[in-house]
C-alpha positions in Angstrom: 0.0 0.0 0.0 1.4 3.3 -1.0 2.2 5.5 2.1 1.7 2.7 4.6 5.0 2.4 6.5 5.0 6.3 6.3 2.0 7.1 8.0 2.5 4.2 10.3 5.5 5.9 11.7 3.5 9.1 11.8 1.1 7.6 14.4 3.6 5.8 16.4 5.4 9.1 16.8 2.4 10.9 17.8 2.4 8.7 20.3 5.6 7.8 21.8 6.1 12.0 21.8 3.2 12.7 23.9 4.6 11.8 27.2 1.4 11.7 28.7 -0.8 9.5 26.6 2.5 7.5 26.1 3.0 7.2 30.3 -0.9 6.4 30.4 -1.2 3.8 27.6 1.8 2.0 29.1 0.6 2.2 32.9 -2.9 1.9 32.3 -3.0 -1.9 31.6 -0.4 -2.1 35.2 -3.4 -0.9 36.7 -6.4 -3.2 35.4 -4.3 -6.5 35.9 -3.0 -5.3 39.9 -6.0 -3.7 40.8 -9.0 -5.3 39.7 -7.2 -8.9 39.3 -6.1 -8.5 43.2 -8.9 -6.9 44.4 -11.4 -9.2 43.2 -9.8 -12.7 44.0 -12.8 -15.0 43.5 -10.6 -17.9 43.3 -10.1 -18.3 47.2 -14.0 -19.1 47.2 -13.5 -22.6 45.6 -10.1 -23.2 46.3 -11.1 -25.2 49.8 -12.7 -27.8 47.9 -11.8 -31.6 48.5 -10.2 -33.0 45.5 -13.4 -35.2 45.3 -15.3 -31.7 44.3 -12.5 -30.2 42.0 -14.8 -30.7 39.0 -17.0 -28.2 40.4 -14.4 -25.2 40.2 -15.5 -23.4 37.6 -11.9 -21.6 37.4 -10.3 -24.9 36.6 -7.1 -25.2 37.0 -6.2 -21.4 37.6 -4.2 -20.9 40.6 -5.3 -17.6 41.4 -7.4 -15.0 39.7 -4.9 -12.8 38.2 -3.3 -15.7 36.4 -7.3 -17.1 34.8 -8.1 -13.3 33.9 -4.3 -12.5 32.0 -5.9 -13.7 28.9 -8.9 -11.8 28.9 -7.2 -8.5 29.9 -4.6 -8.5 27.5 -7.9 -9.1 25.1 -9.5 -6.0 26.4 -6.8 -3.6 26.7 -7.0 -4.6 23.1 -10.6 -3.7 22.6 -10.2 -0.9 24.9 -6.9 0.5 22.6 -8.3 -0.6 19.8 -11.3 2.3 19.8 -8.3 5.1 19.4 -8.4 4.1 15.5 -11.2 5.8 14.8 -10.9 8.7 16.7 -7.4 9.3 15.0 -9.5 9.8 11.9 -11.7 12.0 13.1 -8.7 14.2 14.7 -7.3 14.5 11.2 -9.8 15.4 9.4 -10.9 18.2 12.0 -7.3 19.4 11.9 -7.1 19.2 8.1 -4.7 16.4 8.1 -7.1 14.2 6.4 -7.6 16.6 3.7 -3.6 17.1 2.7 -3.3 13.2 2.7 -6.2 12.9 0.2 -4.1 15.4 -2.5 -1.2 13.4 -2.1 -0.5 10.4 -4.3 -1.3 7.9 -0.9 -4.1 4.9 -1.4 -7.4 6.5 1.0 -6.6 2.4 2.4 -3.1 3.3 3.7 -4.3 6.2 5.6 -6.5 3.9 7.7 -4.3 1.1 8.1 -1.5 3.2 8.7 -3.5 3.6 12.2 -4.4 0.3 12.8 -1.4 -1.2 12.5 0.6 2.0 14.6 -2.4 0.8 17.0 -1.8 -3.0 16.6 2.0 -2.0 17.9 1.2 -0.1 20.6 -1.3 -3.1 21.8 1.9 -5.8 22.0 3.9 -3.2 23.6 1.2 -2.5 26.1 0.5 -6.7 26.0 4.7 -7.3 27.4 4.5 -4.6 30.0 1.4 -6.2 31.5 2.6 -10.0 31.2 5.7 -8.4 33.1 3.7 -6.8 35.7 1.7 -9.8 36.3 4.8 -12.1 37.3 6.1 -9.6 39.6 2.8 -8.4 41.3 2.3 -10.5 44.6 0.1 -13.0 44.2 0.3 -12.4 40.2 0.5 -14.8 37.2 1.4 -17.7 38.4 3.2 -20.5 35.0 2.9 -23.5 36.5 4.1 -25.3 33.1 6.3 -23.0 32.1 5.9 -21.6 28.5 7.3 -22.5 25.3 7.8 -20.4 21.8 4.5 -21.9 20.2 2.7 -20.5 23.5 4.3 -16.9 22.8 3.6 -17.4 19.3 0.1 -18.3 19.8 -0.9 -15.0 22.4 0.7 -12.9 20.0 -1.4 -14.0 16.7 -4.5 -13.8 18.8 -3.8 -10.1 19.8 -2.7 -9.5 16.5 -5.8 -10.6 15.2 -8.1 -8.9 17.9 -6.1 -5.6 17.3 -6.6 -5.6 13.8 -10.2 -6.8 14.2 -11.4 -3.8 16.5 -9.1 -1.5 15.0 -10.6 -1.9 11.7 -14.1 -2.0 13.0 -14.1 1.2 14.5 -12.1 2.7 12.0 -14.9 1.6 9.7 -17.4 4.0 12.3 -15.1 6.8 11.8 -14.7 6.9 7.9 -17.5 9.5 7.8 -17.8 10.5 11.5 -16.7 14.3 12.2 -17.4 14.5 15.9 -15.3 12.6 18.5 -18.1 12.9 20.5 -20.3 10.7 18.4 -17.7 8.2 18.2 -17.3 8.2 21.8 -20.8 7.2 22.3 -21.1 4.6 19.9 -17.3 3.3 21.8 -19.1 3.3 25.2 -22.4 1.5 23.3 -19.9 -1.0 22.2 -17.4 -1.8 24.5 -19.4 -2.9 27.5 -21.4 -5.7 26.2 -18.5 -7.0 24.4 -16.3 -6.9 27.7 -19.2 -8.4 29.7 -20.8 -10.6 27.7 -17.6 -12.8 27.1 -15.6 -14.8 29.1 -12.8 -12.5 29.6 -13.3 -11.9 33.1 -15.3 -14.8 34.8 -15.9 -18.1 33.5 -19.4 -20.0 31.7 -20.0 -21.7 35.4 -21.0 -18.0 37.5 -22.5 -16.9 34.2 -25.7 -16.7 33.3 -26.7 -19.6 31.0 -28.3 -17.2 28.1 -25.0 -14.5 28.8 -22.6 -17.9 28.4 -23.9 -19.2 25.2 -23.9 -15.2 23.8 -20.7 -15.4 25.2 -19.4 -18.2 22.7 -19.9 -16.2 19.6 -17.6 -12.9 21.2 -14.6 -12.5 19.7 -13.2 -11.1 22.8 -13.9 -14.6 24.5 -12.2 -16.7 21.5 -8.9 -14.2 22.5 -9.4 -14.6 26.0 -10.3 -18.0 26.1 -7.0 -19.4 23.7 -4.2 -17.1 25.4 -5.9 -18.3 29.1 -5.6 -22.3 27.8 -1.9 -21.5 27.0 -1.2 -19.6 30.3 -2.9 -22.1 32.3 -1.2 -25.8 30.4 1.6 -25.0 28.7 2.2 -28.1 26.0 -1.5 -28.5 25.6 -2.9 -32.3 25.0 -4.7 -32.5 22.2 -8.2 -31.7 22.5 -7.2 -28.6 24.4 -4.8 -27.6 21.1 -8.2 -28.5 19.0 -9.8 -25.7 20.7 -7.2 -22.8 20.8 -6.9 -23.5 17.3 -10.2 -23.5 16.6 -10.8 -20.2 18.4 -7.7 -18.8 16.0 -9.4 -19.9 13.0 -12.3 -17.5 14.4 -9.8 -14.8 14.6 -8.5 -14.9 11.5 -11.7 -15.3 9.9 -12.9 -12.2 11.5 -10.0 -10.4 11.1 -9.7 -10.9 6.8 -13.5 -10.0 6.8 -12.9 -6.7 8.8 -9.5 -6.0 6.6 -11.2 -6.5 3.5 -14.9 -4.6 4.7 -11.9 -1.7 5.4 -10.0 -1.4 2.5 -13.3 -1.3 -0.3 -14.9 1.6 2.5 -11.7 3.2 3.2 -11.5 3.7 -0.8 -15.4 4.6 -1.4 -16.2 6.3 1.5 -13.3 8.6 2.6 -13.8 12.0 2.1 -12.3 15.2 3.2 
């Protein structure tokens, strides 16, 4: 795409040069997984079962809550980064940006990829500095089978996918958007159901049974779900490596529909 690694470099410096949406964007993902993972510790309610009754954890295997909920906060710092996309768009084209890049011989496509994928690099960078503060927190994420390069690869091609899924979608909002404020809205509209009605933070056992089978066809629990299974096993057996792929396949399914619903709308609909 013409202009693409341009532009991207564009974003990441607007970034990375904004000391505090660069300090907040890194520390804000510290906060969710040592505040809300300690302070809400629902694991110590089943973990005084006998062994007789360990089938009736609904947390599995997960030796503490911070370590079962990794997966689904790196998913929704994601979704929650992710949203920034779109509002990117609308900033440059309120500020005339939008309008200079449209003269210039760059495809309409590169100007909105350009921002999810600056957006898709911020999302790993915030994704390590919250794996880090997990193993050092007290009480934090706890790799009970270690974890090998197929696991690493496997988190990172889920967030890739998620990032470029959300990015894209709310990019695809923007295109014609020229107030942050409706954006914002339709962010807030958005990004509740999808964190709540998944099983990024609690499991299908304390959810309701219509929430848990909505729950199976949200994205943000296929991300949540595959990066938890590798967390929690390590070399998965193979029923367990069934589903984490299958949940990938859902990814990347998503995330070519999203890519390709982007580039034809990014080229038709962007206007100055």
């Amino acid at each position: 795409m013409s202009g693409l690694i341009p532009l991207t470099v564009r974003e990441l410096r607007k970034w990375y040069r904004n000391p505090v949406f660069f300090i907040v964007g890194l520390l804000q993902p510290i906060f969710w997984i040592a505040l809300f993972g300690s302070a809400f510790d629902i694991t110590k309610i089943f973990s005084g079962l006998p062994p007789s009754l360990s089938s009736l954890n609904p947390f599995g295997d997960a030796p503490n809550y911070i370590t079962f909920i990794v997966g689904g906060i790196l998913t929704t710092t994601s979704l929650f980064t992710a949203m920034f996309s779109g509002t990117s768009l609308i900033f440059d084209r309120r500020l005339g940006n939008l309008a200079r890049f449209l003269v210039s011989p760059i495809r309409r496509s590169s100007i909105v990829f350009s921002k999810i994928l600056s957006t898709t690099i911020r999302i790993l960078v915030q994704a390590v500095i919250l794996v880090i503060a997990a193993l050092i927190i007290p009480n934090g994420l706890i790799l009970k089978h270690g974890i090998t390069v197929l696991d690493i690869l496997i988190i990172t091609a889920a967030l890739i996918m998620i990032a470029f899924s959300f990015s894209s979608l709310f990019s695809i909002i923007a295109i014609r958007l020229r107030k942050q404020e409706t954006i914002f809205g339709i962010i807030n509209l958005i990004n509740l159901p999808l964190l709540f009605a998944s099983y990024a933070l609690f499991p299908a056992g304390l959810m309701a049974s219509w929430l848990a089978n909505v729950a199976n066809y949200n994205p943000v629990s296929w991300s949540a779900v595959a990066i938890r299974t590798v967390l929690l096993n390590g070399s998965m057996n193979g029923a367990q490596f069934h589903s984490v792929m299958l949940d990938l396949l859902y990814l990347f399914l998503l995330s070519m529909a999203m890519i390709i619903l982007t580039t034809f709308l990014s080229e038709k609909e962007i206007r100055d």
